[in-house]
Each structure stands twice: as C-alpha cells, then as structure tokens.
Backbone as a ProteinNet text record, in pm:
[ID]
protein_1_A
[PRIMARY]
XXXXXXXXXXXXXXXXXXXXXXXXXXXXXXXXXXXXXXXXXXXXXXXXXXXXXXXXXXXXXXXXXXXXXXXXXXXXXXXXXXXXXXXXXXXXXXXXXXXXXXXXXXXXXXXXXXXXXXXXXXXXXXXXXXXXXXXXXXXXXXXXXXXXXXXXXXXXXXXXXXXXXXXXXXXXXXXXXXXXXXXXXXXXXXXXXXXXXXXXXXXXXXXXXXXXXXXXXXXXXXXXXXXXXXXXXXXXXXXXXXXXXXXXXXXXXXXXXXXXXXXXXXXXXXXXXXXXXXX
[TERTIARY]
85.3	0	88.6	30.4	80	131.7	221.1	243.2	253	205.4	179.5	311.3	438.9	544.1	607.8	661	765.1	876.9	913.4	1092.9	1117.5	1213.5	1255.8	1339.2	1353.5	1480	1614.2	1622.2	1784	1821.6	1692.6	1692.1	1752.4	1631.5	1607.4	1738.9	1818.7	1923.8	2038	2025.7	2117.3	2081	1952.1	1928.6	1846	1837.2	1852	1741.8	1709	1545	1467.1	1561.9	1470.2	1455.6	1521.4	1514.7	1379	1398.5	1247.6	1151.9	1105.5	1036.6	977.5	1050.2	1021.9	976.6	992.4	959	834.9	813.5	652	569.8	610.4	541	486.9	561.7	529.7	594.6	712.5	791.7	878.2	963.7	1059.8	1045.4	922.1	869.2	801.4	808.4	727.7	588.8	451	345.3	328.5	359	432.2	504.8	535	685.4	656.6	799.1	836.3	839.7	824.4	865.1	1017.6	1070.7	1213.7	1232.7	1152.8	1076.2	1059.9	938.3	846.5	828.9	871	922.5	742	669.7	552.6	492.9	383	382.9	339.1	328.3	284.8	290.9	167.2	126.3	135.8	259.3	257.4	156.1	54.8	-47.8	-147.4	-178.4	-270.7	-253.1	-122.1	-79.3	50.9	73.3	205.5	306.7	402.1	505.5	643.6	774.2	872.5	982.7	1060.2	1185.1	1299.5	1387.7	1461.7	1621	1706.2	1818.8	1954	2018	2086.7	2200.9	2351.6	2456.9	2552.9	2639.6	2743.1	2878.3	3030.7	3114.5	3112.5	3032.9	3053.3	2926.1	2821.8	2684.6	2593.7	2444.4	2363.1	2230.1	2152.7	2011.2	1909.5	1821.2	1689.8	1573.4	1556.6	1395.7	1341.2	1223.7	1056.6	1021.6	946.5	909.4	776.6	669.2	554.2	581.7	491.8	509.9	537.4	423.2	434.3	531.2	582.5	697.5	869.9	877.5	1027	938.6	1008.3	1033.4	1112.1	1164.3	1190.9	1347.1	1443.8	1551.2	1669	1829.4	1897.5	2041.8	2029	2096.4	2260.4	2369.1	2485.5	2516.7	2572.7	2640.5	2742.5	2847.4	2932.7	2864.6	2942.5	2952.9	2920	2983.7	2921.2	2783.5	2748.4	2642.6	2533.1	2577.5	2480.9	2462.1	2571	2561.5	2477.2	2519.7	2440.8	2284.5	2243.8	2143.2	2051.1	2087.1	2024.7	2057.3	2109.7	2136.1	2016.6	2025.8	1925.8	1798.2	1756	1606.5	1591.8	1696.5	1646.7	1622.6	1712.2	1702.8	1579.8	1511.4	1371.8	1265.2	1280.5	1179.8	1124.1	1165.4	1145.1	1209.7	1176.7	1230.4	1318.6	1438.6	1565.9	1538	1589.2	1592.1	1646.2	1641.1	1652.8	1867.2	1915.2	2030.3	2041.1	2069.4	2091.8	2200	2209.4	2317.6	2393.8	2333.1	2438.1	2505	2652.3	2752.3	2716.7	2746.8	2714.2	2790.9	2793.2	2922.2	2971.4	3086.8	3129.7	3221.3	3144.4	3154.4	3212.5	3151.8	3214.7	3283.8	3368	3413.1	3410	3350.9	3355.5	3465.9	3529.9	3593.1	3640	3771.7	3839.9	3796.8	3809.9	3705.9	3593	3512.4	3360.6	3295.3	3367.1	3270.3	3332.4	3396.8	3451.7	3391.8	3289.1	3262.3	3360.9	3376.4	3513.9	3492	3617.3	3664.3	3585.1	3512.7	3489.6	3544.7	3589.8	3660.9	3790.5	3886	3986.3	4034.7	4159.3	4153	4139.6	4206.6	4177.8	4002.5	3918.9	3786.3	3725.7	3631.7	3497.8	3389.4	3274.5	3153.3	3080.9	3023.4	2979.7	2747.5	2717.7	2556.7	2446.1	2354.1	2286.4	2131.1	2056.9	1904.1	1872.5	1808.2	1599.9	1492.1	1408.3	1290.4	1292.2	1197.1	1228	1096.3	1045.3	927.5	891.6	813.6	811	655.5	573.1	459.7	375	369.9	327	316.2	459.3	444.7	545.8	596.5	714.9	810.9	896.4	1000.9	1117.1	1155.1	1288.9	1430.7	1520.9	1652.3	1761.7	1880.2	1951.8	2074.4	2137.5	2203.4	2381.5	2427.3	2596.5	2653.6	2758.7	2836.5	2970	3117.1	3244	3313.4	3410.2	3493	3595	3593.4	3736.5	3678.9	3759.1	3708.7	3709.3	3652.4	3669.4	3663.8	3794.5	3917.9	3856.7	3870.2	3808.1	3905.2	3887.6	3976.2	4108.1	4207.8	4334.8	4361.4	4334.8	4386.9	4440.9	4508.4	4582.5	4545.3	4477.8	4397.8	4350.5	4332.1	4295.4	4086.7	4081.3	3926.9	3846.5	3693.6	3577.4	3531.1	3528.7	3439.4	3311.4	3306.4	3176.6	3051.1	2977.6	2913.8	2899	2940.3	2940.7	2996.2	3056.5	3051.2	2935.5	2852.3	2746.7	2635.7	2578.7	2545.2	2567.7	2707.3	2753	2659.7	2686.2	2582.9	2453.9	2374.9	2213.8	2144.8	2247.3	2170	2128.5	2029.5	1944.9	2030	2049.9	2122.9	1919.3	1970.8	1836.1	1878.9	1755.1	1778.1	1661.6	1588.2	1486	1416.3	1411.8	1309.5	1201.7	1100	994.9	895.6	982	942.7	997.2	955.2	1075.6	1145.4	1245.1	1325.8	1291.4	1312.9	1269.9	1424.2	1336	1413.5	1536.4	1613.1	1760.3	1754.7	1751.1	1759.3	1844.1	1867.8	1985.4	2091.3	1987.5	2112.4	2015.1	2008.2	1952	1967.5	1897.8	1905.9	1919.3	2008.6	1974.8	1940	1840.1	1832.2	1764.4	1852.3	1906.8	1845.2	1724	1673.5	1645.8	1572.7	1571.2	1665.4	1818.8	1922.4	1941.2	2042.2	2072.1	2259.1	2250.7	2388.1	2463.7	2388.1	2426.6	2333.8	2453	2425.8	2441.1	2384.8	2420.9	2424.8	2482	2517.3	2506.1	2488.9	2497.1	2694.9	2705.7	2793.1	2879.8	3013.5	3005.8	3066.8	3101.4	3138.3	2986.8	2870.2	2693.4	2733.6	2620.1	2586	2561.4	2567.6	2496.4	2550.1	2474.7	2485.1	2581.4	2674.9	2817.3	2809.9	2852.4	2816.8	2909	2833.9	2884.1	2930.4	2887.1	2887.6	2844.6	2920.5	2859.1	2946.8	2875.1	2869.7	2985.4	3054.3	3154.1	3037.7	2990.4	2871.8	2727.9	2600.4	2469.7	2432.8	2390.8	2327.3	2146.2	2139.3	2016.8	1951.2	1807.7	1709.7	1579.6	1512.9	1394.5	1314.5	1189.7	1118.9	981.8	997.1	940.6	1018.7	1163.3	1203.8	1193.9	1212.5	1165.8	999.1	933.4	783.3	739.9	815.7	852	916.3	991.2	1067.1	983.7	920.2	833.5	689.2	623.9	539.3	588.6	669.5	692.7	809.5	855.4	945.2	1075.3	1141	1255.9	1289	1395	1498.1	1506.3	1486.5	1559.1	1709.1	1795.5	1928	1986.6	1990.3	2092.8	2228.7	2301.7	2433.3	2506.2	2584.5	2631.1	2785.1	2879.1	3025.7	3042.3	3169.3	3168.5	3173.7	3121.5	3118.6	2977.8	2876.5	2763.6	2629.8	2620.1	2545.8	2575.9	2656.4	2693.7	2638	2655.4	2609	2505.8	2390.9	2284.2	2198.5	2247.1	2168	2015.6	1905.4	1780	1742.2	1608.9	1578.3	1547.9	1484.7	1451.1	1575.3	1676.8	1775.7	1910.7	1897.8	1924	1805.5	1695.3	1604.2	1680.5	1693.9	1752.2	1857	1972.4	2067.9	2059.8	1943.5	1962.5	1934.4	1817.4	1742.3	1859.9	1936.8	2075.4	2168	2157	2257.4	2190	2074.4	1966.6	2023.1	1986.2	1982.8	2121	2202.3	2390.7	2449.7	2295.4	2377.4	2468.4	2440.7	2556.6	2475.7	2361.2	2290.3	2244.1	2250.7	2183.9	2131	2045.3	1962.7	1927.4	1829.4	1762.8	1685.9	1586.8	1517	1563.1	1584.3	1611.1	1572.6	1511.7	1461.7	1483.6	1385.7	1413.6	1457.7	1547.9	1635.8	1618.9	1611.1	1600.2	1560.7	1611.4	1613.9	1548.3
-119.2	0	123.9	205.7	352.6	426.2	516.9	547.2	705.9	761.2	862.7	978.1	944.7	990.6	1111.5	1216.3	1283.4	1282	1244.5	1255.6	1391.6	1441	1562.7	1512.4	1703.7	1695.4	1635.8	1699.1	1665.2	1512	1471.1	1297.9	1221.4	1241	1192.6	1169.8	1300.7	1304	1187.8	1216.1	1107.1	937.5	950.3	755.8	688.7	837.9	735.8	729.5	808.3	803.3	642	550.4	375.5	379.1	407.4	438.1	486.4	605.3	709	643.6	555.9	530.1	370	298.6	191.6	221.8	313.8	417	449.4	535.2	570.4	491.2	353.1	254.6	129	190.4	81.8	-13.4	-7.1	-176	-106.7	-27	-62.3	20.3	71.7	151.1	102.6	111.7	55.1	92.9	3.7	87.9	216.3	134.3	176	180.3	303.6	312	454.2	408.2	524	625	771.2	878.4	906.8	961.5	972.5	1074.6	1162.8	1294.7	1242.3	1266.2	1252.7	1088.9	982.1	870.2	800	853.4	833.8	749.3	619.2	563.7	668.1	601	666.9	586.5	623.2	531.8	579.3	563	623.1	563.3	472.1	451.5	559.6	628.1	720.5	847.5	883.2	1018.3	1069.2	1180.5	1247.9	1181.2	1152.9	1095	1127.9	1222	1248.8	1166.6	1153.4	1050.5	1145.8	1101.1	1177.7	1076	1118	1039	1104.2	1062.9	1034.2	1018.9	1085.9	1044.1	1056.7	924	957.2	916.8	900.8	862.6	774	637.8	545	465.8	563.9	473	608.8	553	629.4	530.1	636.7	565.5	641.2	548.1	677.7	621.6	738.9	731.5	763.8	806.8	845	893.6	1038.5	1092.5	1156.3	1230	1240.5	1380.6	1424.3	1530.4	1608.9	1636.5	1764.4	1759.4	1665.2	1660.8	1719.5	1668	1703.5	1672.5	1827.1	1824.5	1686.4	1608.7	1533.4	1613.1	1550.4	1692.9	1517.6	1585.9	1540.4	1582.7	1491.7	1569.1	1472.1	1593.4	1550.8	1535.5	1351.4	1311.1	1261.4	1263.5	1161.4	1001.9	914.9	782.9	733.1	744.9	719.8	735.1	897	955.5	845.4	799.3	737.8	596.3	508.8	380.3	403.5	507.8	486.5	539.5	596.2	584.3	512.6	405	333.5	234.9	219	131.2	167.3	264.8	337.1	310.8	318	279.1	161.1	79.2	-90.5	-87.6	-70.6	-140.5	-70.7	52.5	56.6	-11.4	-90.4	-160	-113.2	9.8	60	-9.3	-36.7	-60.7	2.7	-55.6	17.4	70.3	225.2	264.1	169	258.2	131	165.2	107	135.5	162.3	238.3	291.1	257.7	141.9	29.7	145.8	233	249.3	406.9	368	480.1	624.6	698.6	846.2	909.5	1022	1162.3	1218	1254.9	1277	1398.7	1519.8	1622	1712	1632.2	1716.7	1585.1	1603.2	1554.6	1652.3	1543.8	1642.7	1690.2	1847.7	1829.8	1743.6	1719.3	1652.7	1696	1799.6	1868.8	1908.5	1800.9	1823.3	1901.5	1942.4	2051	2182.1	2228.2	2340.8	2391	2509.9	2506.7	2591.2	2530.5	2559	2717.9	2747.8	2913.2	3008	2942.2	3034.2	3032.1	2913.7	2904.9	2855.6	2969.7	2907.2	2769.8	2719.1	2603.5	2589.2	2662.9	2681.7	2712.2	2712.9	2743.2	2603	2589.8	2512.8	2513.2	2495.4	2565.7	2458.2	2557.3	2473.7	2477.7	2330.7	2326.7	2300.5	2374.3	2321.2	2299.1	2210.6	2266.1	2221.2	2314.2	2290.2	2364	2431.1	2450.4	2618.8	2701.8	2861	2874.7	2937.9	3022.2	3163.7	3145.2	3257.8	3261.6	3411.8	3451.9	3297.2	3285.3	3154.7	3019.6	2962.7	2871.6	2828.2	2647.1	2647.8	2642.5	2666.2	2597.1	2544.3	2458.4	2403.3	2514.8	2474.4	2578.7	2514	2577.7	2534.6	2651.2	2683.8	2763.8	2723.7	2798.1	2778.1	2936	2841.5	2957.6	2863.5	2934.2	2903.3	2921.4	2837.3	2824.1	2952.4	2998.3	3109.9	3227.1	3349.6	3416.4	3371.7	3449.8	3383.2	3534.1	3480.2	3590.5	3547.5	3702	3652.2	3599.4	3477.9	3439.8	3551.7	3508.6	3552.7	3664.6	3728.8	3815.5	3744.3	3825.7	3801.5	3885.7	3960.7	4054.4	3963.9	3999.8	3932.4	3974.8	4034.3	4024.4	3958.8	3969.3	3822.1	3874.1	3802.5	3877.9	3731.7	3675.3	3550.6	3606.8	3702.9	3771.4	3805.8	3943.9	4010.2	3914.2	3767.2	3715.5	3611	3603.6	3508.3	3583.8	3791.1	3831.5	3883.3	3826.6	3846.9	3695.9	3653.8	3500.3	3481.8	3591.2	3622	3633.9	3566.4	3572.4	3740.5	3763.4	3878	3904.2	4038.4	4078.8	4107.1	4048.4	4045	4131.6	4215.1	4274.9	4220.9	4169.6	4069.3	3965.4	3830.6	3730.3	3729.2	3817.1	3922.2	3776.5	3794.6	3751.6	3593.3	3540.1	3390.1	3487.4	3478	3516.7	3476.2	3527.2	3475	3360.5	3321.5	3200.4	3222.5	3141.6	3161.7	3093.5	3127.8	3027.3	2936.2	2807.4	2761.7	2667.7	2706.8	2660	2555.3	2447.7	2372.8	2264.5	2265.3	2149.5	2022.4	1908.5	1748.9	1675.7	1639.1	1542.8	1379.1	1246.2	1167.6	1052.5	980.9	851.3	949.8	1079.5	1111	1211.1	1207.6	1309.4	1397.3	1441.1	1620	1571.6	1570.2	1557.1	1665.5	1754.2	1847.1	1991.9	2089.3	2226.9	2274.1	2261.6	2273.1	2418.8	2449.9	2568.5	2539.9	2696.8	2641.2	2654.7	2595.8	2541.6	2648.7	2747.7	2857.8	2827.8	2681.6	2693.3	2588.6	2645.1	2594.2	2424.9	2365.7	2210.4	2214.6	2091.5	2037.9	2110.5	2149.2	2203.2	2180.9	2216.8	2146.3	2148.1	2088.8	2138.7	2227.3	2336.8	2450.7	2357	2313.8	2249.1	2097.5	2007.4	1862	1741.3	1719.1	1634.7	1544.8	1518.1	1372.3	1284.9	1334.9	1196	1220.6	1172.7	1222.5	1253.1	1368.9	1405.2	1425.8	1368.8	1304.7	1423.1	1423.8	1556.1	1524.4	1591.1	1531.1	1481	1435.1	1392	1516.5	1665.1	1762.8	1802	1855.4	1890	1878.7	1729.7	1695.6	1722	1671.3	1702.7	1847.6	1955.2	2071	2134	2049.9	2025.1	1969.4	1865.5	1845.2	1936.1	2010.2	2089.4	2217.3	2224.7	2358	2359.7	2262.3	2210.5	2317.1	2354.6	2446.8	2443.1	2471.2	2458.6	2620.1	2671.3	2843.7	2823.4	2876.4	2886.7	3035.1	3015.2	3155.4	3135.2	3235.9	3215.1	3353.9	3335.5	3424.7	3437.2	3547.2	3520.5	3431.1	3409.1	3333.4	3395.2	3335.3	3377.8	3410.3	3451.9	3525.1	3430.4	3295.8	3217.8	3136.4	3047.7	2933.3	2862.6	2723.4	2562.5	2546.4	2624.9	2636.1	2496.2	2428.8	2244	2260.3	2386.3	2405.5	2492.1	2488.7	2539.4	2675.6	2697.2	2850.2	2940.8	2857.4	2918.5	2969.1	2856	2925.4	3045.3	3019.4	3138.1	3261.3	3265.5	3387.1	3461.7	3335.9	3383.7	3446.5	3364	3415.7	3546	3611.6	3731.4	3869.3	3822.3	3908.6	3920.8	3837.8	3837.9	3905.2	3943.8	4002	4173.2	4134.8	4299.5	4374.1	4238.5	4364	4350.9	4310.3	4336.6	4192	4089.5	3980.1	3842.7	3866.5	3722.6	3734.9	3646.6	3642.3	3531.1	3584	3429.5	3386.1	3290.3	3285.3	3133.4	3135.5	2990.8	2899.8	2782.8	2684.7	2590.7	2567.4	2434.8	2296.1	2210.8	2124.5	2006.5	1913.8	1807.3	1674.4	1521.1	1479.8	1343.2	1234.8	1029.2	988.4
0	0	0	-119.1	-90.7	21.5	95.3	220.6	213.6	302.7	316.7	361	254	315.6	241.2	334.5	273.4	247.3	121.9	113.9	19.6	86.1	60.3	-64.5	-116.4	-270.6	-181.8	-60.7	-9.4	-8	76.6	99.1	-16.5	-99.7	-216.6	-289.7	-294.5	-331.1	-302.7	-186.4	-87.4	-105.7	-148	-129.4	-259.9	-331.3	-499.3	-530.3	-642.6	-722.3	-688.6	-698.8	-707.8	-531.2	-429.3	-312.5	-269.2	-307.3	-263.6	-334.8	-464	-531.5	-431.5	-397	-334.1	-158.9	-163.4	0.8	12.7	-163.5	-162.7	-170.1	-265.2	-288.4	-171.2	-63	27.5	76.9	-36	-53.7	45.7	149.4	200.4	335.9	334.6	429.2	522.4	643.2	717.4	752	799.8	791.6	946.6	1072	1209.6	1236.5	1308.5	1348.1	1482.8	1551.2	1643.7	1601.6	1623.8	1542	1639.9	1540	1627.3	1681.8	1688.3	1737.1	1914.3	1884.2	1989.9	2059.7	1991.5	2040	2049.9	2008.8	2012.1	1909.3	1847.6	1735	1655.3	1540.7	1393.7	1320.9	1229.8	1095.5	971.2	863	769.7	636.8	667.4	602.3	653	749.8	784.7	836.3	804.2	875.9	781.8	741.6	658.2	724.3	717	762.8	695.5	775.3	720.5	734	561.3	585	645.2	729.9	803.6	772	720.6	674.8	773.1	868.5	946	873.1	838.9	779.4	919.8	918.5	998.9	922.1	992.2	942.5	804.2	848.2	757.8	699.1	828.1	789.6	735.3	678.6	707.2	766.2	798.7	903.9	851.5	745.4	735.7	894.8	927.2	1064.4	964.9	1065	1029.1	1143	1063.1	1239.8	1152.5	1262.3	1209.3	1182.4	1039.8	935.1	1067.4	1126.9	1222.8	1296.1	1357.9	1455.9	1374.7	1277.3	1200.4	1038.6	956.2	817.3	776.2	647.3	558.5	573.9	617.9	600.7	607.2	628.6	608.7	695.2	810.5	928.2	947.7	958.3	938.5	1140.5	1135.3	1289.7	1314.5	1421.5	1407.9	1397.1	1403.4	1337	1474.5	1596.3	1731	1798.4	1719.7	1776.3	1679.8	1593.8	1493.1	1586.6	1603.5	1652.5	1808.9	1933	1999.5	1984.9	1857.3	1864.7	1828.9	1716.3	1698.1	1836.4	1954.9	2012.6	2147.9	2123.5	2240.7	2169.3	2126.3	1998.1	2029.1	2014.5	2027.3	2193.3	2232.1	2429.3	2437.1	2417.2	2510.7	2405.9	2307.8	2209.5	2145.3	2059.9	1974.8	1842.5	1702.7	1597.4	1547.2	1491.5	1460.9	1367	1345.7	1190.9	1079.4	917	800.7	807.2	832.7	759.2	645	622.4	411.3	333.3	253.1	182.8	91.3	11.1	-71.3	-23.1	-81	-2.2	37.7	68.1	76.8	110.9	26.3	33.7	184.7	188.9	349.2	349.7	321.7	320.8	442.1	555.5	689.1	808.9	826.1	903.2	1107.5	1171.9	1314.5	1372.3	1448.5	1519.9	1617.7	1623.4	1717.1	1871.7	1923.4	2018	2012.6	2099.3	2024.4	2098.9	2224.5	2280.8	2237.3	2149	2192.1	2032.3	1998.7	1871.9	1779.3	1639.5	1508.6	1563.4	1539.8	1497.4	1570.9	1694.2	1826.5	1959.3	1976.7	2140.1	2145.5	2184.7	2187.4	2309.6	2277.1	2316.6	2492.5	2547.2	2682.1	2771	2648.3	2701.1	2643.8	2738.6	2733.8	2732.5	2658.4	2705.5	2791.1	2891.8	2968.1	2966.2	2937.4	2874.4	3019.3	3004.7	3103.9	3047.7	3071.3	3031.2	3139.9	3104.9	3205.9	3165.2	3223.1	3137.1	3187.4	3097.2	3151.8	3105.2	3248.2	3254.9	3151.5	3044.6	2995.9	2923.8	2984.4	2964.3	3003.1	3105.2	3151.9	3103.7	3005.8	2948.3	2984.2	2980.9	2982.1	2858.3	2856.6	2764.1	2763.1	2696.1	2633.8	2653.5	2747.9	2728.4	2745.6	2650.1	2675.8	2738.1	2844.6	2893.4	2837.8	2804	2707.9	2799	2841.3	2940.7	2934.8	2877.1	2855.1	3038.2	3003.4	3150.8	3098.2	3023.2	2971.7	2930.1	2938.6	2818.1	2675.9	2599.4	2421.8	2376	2316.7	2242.6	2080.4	1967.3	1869.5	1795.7	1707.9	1610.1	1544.7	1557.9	1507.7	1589.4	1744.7	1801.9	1907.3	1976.4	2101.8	2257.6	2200	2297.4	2468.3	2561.4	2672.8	2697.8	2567.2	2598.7	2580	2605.5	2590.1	2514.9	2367.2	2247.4	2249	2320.7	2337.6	2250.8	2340.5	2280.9	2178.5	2102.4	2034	1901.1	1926	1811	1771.9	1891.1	1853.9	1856.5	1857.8	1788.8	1694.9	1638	1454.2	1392.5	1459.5	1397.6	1436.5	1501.8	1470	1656	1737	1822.2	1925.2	1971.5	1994.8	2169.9	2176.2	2332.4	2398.1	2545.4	2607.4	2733.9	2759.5	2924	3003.6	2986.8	3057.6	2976.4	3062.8	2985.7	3031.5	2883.3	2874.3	2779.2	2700.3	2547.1	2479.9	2432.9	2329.2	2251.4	2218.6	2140	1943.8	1882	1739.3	1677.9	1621.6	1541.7	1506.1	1526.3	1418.2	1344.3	1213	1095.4	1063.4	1057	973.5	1158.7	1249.8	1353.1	1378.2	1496.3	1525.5	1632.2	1682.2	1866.4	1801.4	1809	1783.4	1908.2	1905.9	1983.6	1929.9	1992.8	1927.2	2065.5	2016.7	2118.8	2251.4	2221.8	2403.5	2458.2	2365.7	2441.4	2393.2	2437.5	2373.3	2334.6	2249.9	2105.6	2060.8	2047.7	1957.1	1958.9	1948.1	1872.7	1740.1	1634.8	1487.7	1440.4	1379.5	1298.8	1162	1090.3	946.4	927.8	808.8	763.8	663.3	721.3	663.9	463.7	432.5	289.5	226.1	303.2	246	287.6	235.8	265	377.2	441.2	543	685.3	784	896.2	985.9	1079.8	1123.3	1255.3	1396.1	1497.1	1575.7	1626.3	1698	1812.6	1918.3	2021.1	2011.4	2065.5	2013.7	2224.5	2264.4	2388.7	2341.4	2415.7	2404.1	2430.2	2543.6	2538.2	2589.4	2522	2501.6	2676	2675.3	2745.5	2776.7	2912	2929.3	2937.1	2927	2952.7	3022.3	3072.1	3160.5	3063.1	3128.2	3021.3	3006.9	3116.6	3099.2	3010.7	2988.9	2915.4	2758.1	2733.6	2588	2554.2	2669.7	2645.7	2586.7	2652.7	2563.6	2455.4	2486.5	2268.9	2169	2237.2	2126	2059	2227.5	2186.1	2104.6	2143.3	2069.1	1927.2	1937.3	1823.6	1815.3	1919	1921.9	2047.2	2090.9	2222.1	2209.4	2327.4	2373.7	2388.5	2333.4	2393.4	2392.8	2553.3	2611.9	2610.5	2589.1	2648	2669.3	2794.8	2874.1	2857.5	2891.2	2972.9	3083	3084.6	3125.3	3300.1	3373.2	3544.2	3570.3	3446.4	3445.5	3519.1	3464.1	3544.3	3599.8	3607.2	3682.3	3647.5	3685.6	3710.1	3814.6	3773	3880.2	3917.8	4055.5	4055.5	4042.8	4071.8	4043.2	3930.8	3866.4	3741.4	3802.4	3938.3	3975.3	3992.5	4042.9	4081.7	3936.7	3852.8	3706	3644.5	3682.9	3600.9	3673.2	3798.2	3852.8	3780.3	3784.2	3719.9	3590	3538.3	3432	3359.6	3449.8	3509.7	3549.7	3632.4	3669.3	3527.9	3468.2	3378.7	3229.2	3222.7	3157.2	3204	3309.1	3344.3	3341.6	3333.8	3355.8	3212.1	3100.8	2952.4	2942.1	2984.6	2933.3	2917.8	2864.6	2804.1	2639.5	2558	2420	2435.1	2325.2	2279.8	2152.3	2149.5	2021.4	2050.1	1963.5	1932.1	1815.5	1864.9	1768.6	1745.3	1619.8	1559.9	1596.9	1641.1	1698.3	1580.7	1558.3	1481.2	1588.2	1509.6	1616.4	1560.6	1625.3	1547.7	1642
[MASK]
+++++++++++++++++++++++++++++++++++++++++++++++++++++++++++++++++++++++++++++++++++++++++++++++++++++++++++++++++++++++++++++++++++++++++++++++++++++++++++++++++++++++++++++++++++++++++++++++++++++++++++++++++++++++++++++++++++++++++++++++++++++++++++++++++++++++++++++++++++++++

C-alpha cells in the first residue's frame, strides 16, 4: 500500500530516485513506526510521515518521524552519535531505523574537540551546557544555557578580551535585558536530539551544505522527560548564552532562572530559538 510519506529533494538526493520510489510505494517503508521525534507511534499509512536520513562517518540511518513533529531533512552526525542511537532505539523496544546500503558523500568531518565550537573558542575554554525549562509569559520551555569556563578571544587576536558575545550576535543571536518575550528564530542553527538526548548544537555550515556542529557532547546528554515534552510541543529549544562567570552551574531550574534574570539585566545574556532536529 501507498504510504503517506515525505521525502525531501535533499533525501532523495542522498538515497537514490529507485530508493524514494520503493519508500513511496510501500515496498521498504514501514506501515508503524516510532517517530524519532516525539518517540511516540505513527502510521505512515494514515498520517504524513517524514523521511529523516541520518549520515554519519561510515553509515547512514533513514527514521521516520511524524510530518508535524520534524520536516523530511537530512541531518549531518558523528559515526558514534549514529551507533548509539540506533542502540538506544532498540534497548527501550522501539524498531531500529533502516540502515541505508548504498555509499554516501562525506563532506564534513567532526571536530576533534567536540565541545569546543570551530573558529569560536579558543583552546583553553569550554563551554559549559545546562538545560531545564524557563518560565516565559506563563508557558514552559525548552533551554539550553551555554556559558564558557574562559574568556573567548576573537579568532586571530591576542587581545585578553571576551568577544563571546558580540561574536554570537555576529551570527544572529538577539542581546536580552529581561526574559519578557521567546526570542525569534535563528535560521539555519539547530538542537539534535538523538533517542531522548541532547547531542548536539548545529550551525549552518560557513562553505553551504549540510549544517556542522557549533557544540557537540563527548557523550549524550540526558534531559527530563518535561524537558523533551517541551521540545516536542513547541518544536525548538531556547538557547541563552552568557560570559563566562555570568550564570553558573545552577543544581535548580529557579535558581538558574535567577541567574539568568541578573545576567539580563547587567547586559551579558543572548539568545535565540532553535529548531528542533532529532532520530
């Protein structure tokens, strides 16, 4: 039977006109499945259903997640981040994604330091991630808090100042003096989250193609299950980020909102909303 699926031009690209053709047709598609979203079932006999193609080092993984939950897109991972996720998919009994047989282009290779994002932090800094959820106009949401252990000096100076800031509102994100408002979208950047965790910070990719990561976990980080419950409603992660000293490693979510409130008001928080990505 026919299936009610989206495969994108990008996909498509990637897994071969006879690929997508045997996808639509039924033949290689499944009728149920997990969405890799929301982890929730779905029936791509009775509901839009997007192909979501996973490239890592050496493999690729097409999911399926429901139309509304994730666009048909084509998301670049390490080769690790790929294996534990399909490994995390199986242990809670969910069905493994399709592995995808024929080769695929390998355009980006990940930093060797995966927390530290390309051509923003020098090597002595770290950024340091926190989420939890942030009260705003009585809703909750999805956040992710990014605060470096160093200053961050801009590429090719020697200067002893913190250009943190002022270079990640050269790359779109908005200076805040209170959290009033959500912040508007940044285009082109994007939250991964991978079986449940938090993987990755994506950026776009400054020579085009596929998205690269700004920030990327040595190893997946867990999130509540309020937390994701809000990623999924709202399909975007808030991410602030401060100098470094500005909020701390706050162990409660009230006690980070504070911080984060102080750090509003003395001029040293940005933000922005980001698109939620996700197997």
């Amino acid at each position: 039977m026919p299936r009610m699926l989206d495969v994108s031009d990008e996909v498509r690209a990637e897994i071969g006109d006879e690929e997508a053709a045997r996808l639509l047709a039924g033949e290689s598609a499944p009728g149920s499945y997990d969405c890799t979203s929301c982890r929730t079932p779905g029936d791509s006999e009775q509901e839009r259903t997007s192909t979501v193609l996973f490239i890592g080092d050496e493999t690729a993984v097409l999911a399926f997640a429901h139309a509304t939950c994730l666009p048909s897109q084509v998301v670049q991972v390490t080769e690790e981040q790929l294996q534990g996720a399909v490994r995390s998919i199986g242990a809670v009994g969910g069905e493994p994604p399709q592995q995808v047989q024929q080769p695929v282009p390998q355009p980006y290779q990940p930093q060797q330091q995966a927390q530290q994002p390309p051509n923003l932090v020098p090597e002595q800094a770290v950024l340091g991630v926190t989420s939890g959820l942030v009260l705003i106009q009585n809703e909750l949401h999805p956040a992710l808090v990014v605060e470096p252990t160093a200053p961050v000096a801009r590429p090719g100076t020697l200067g002893s100042g913190d250009d943190f800031l002022p270079l990640l509102i050269e790359q779109g994100f908005m200076p805040m003096t209170e959290l009033a408002a959500v912040p508007p979208v940044l285009q082109g950047w994007s939250v991964l989250l991978a079986a449940g965790q938090l993987h990755a910070v994506l950026q776009p990719n400054p020579n085009g193609g596929r998205p690269v990561a700004w920030w990327q976990a040595h190893q997946p980080l867990q999130v509540t299950d309020g937390w994701r419950a809000a990623a999924n409603k709202h399909q975007q992660v808030l991410m602030f980020a401060a100098p470094v000293g500005s909020v701390g490693r706050q162990p409660r979510e009230d006690l980070m909102r504070d911080a984060l409130d102080k750090a509003a008001a003395n001029g040293k928080l940005v933000s922005a909303a980001l698109p939620l990505a996700g197997i």
